[in-house]
C-alpha positions as CSV (number, residue, x, y, z in Angstrom):
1,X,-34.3,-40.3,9.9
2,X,-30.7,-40.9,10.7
3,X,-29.4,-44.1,10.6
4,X,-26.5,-45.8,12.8
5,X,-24.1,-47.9,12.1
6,X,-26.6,-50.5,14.4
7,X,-29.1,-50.0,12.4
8,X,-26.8,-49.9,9.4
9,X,-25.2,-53.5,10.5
10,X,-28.4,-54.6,11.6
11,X,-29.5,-54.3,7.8
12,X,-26.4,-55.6,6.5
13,X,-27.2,-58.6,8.8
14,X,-30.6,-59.4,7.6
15,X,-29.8,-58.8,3.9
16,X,-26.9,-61.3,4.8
17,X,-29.5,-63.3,6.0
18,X,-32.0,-63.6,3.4
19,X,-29.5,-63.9,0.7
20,X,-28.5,-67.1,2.2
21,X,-31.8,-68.3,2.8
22,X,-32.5,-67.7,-1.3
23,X,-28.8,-69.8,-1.8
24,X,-30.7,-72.5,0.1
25,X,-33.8,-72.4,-2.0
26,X,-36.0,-71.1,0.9
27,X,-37.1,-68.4,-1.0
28,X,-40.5,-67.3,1.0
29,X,-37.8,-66.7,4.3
30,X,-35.9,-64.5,1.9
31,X,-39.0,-62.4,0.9
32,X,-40.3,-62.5,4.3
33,X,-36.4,-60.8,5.5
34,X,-36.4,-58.4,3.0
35,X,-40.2,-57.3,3.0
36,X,-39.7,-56.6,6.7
37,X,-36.2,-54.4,6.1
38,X,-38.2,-52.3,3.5
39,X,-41.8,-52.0,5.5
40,X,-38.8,-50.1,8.1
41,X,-37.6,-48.3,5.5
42,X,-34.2,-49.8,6.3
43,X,-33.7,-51.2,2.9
44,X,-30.5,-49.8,0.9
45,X,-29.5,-50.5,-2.4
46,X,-28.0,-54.3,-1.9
47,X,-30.9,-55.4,-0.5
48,X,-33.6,-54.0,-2.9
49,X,-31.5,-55.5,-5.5
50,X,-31.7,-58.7,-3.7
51,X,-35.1,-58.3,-3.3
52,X,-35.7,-57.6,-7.1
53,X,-34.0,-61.4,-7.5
54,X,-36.0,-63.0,-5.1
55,X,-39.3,-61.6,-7.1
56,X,-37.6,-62.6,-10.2
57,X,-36.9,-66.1,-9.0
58,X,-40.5,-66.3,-7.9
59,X,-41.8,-64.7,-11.4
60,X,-43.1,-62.2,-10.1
61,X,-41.6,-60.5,-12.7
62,X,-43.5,-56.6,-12.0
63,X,-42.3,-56.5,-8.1
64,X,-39.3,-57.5,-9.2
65,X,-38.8,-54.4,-11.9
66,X,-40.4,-52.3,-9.7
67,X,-37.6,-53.3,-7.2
68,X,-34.7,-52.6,-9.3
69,X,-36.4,-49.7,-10.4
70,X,-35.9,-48.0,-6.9
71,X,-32.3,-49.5,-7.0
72,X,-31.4,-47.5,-9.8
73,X,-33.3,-44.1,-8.0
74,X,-31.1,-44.8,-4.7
75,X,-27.5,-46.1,-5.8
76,X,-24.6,-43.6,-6.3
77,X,-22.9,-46.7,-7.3
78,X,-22.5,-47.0,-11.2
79,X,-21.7,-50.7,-11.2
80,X,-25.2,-51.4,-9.5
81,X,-27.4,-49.1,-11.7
82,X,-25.6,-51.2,-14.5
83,X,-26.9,-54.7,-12.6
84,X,-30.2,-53.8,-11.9
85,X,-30.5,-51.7,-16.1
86,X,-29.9,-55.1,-16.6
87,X,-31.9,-56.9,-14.8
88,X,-35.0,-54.5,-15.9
89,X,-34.2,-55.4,-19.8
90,X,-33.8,-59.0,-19.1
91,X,-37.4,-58.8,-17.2
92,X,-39.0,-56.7,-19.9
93,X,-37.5,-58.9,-22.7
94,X,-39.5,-62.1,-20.9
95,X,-42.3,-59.6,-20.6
96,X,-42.4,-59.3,-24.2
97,X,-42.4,-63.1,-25.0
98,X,-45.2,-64.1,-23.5
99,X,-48.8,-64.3,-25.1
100,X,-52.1,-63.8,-23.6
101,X,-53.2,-67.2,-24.6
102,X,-49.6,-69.0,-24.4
103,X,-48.5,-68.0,-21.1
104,X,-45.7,-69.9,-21.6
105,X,-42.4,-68.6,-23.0
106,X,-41.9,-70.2,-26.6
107,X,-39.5,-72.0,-26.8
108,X,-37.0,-69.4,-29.5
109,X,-37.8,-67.3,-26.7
110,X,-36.4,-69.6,-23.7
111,X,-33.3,-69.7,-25.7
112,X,-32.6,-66.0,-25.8
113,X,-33.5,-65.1,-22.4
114,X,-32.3,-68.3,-20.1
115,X,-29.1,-66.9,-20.3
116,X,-29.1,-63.1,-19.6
117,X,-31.4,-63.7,-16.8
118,X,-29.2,-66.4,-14.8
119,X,-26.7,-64.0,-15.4
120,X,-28.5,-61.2,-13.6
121,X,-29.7,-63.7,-10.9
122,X,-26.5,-65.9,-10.4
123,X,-24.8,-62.3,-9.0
124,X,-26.5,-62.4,-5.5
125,X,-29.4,-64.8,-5.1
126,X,-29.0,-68.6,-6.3
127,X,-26.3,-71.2,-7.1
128,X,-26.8,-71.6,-11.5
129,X,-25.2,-73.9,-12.6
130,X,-24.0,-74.6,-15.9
131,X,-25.5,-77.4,-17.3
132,X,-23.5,-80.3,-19.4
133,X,-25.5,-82.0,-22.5
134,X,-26.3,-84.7,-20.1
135,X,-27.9,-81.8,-17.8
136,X,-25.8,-82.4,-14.6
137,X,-23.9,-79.7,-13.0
138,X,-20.2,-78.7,-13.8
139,X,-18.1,-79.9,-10.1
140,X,-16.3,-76.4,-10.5
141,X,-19.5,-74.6,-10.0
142,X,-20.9,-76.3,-7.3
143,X,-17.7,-76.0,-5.6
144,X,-17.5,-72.2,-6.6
145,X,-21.1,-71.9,-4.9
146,X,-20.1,-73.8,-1.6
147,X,-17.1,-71.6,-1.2
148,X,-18.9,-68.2,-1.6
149,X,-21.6,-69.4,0.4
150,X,-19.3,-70.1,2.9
151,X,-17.9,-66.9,3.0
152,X,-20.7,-64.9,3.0
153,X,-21.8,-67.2,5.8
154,X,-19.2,-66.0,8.3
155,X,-18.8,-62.5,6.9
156,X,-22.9,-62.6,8.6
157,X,-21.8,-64.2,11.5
158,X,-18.5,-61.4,11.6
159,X,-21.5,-58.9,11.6
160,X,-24.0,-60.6,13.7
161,X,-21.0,-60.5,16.7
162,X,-20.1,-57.0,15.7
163,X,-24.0,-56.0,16.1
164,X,-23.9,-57.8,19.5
165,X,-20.7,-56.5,20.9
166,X,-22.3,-53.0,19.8
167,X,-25.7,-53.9,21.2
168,X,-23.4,-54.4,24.5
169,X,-21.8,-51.5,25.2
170,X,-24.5,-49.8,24.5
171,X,-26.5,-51.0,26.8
172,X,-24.0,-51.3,29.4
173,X,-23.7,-47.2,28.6
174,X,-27.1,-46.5,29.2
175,X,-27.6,-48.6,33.1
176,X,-23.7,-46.6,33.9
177,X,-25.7,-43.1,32.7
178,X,-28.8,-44.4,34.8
179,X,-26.6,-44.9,38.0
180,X,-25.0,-42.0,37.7
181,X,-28.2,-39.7,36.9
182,X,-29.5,-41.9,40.3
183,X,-26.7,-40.7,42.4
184,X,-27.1,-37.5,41.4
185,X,-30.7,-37.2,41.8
186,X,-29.7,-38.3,45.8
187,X,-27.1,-35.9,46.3
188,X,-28.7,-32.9,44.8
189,X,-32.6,-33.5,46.3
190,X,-32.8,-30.8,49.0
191,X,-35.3,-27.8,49.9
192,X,-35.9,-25.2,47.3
193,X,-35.5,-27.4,44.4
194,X,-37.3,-29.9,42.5
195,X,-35.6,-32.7,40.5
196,X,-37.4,-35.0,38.2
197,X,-36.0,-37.6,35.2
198,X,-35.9,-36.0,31.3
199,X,-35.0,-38.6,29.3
200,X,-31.5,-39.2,29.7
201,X,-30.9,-36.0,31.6
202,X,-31.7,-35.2,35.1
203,X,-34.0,-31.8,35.2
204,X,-33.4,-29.2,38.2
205,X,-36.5,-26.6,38.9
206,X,-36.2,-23.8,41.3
207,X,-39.3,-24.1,43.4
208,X,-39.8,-19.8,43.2
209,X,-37.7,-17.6,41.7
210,X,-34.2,-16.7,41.9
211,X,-34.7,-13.0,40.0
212,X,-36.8,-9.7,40.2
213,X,-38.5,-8.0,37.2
214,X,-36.0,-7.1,34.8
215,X,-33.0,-8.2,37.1
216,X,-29.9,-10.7,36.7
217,X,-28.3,-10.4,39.9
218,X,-29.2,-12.8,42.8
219,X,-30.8,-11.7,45.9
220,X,-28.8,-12.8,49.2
221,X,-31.0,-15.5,49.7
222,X,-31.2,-17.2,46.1
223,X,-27.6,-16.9,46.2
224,X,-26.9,-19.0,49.2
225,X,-29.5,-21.6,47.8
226,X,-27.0,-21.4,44.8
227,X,-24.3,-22.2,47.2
228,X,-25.7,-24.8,49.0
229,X,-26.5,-26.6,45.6
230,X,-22.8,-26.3,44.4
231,X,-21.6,-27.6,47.6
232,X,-24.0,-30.6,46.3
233,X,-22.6,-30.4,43.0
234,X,-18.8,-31.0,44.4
235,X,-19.8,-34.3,45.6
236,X,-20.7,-35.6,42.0
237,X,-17.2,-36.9,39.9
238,X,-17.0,-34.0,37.2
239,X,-15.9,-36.7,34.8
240,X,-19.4,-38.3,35.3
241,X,-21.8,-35.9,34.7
242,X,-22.0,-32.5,33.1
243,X,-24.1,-29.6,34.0
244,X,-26.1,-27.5,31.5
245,X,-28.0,-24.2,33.2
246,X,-30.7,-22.9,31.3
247,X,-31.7,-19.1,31.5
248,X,-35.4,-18.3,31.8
249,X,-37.5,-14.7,31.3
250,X,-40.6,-13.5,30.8
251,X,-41.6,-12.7,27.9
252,X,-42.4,-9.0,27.4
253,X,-45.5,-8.1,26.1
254,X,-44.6,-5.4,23.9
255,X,-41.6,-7.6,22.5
256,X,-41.1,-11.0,20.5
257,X,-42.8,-13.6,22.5
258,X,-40.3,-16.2,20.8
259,X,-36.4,-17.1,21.0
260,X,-34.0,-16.8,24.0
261,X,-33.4,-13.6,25.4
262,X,-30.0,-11.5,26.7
263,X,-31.6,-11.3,30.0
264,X,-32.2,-14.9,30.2
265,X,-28.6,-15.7,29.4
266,X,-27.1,-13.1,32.0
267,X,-29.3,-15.4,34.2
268,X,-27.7,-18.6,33.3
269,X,-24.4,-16.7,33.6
270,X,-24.7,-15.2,36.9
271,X,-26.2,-18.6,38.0
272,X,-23.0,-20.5,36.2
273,X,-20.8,-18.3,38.3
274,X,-22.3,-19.2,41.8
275,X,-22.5,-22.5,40.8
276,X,-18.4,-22.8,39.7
277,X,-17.3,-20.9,42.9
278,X,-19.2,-23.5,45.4
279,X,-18.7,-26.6,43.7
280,X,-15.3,-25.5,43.0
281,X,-15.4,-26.9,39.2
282,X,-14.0,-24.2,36.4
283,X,-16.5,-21.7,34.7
284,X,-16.1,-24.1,31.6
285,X,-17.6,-27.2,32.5
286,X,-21.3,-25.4,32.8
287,X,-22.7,-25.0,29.7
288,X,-25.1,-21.7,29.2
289,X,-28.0,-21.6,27.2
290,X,-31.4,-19.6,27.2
291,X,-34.8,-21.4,26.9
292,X,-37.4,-20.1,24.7
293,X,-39.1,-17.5,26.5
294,X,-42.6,-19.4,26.0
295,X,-40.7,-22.6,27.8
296,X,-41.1,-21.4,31.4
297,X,-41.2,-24.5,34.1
298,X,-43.7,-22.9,35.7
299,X,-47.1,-21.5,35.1
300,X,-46.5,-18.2,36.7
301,X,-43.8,-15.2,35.5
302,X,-42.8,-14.6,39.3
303,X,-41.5,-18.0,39.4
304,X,-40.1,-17.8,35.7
305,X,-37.9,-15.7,36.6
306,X,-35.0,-18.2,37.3
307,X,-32.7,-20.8,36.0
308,X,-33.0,-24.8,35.3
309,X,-30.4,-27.0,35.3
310,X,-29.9,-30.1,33.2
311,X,-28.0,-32.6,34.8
312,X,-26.6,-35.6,31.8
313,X,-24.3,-38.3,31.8
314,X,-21.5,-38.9,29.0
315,X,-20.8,-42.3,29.8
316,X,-20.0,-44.3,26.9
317,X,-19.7,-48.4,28.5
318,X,-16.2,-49.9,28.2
319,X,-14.9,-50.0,24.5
């Protein structure tokens, strides 16, 4: 599934999120995040390693493993397979001290391990501070915590107003290609066609069709309906709107009943033509295509015999 960069700041947001939330010692809101990025498979690198901490920090010691693990499968980054090697040996080597009747690390053991494994979990998910002999904290430290927690604090707000302003235009986008498909579904509704929404893309059907058996050229009478929808098509700003026109065919039984056809695309091209000349707009701002022969928009060949146009909207919203 591609991802964009919404989706990609709306994951940097949330990992932003729950890595505070685990500075702050709310760890279950920091699970809860993260859980929800993976569960929409939205969960890169940064924040499985984060995730691996958060399970470390709980002790649940296989999640977390199992986290990094998938870190390591996923990073192109050599510095972050390093962290979370790391963070794998320092779980295993707790792993290893404890006994099925002690459950408790032994006390040798504590020694060895307490300091590898705030190591690995100081890097992106609590404040660990290094204790005096009288077991307070060091001032430098705690001051070293506030100010990266205050920095990662606004770099998530930076991103949460970069996701809006995103969020924004987009939007806006989308209700300037709805007006514009709206107007055009006014102008262009007329007899002898049929207009209906597709997505972001207004559809235009022929009501019977414009060709003979075997034939690309226009009769006298599906040409002027060609005419009279180009004069339509003048009305509609060309920098608004841009006009696709899809060749049909029937497909021949003694042939390939699959794939576009020449004769279909002589139709959009002869269809193209009529269309430039009455809305006076140049040859090249109709794009020609050919539809799958088994894509008819009707349920009969006579009326298969014809072109479809597909009428979209490039607007983009104000940058």
């Amino acid at each position: 599934m591609a991802t964009t960069t919404s989706d990609a700041l709306r994951a940097e947001l949330v990992t932003d999120r729950a890595r505070a939330a685990a500075r702050a010692g709310d760890l279950d809101a920091a699970l809860r995040l993260l859980r929800d990025l993976d569960t929409a498979d939205a969960a890169g690198p940064a924040a499985l390693d984060l995730l691996a901490r958060v399970h470390a920090q709980r002790g649940e010691l296989k999640e977390s493993d199992a986290c990094w693990a998938r870190v390591q499968e996923r990073t192109d980054d050599p510095a972050a397979a390093e962290a979370a090697a790391a963070g794998r040996r320092t779980v295993a080597a707790i792993v290893e001290g404890r006994s099925p009747r002690h459950p408790r690390l032994r006390p040798a053991r504590i020694a060895a391990v307490a300091v590898p494994l705030s190591v690995v979990l100081a890097g992106g998910l609590a404040f660990v501070a290094v204790d005096r002999d009288d077991g307070t904290s060091t001032p430098d430290t705690a001051q070293a915590a506030a100010a990266q927690l205050r920095q990662r604090t606004q770099q998530a707000e930076a991103l949460r107003q970069r996701l809006q302003a995103i969020q924004e235009r987009e939007a806006k986008a989308a209700a300037q290609r709805g007006r514009v498909l709206d107007d055009a579904q006014r102008r262009l509704t007329m007899p002898g066609v049929r207009l209906h929404r597709d997505g972001d893309g207004l559809r235009v059907v022929f009501t019977k069709g414009l060709f003979a058996p075997n034939a690309y050229e226009l009769t006298s009478s599906k040409g002027r309906l060609l005419d009279r929808l180009g004069k339509r098509l003048e009305r509609l700003p060309r920098r608004d709107v841009a006009v696709t026109v899809v060749g049909h065919a029937v497909p021949d039984p003694n042939g390939r009943a699959r794939g576009g056809s020449a004769i279909a695309l002589t139709r959009a091209q002869m269809a193209a033509y009529r269309l430039a000349a009455a809305s006076h707009r140049p040859l090249t701002a109709f794009t020609i295509v050919t539809a799958d022969q088994r894509d008819g928009p009707h349920s009969d060949d006579a009326r298969n015999r014809t072109v479809t146009l597909l009428i979209t909207s490039p607007a983009r919203g104000s940058e």
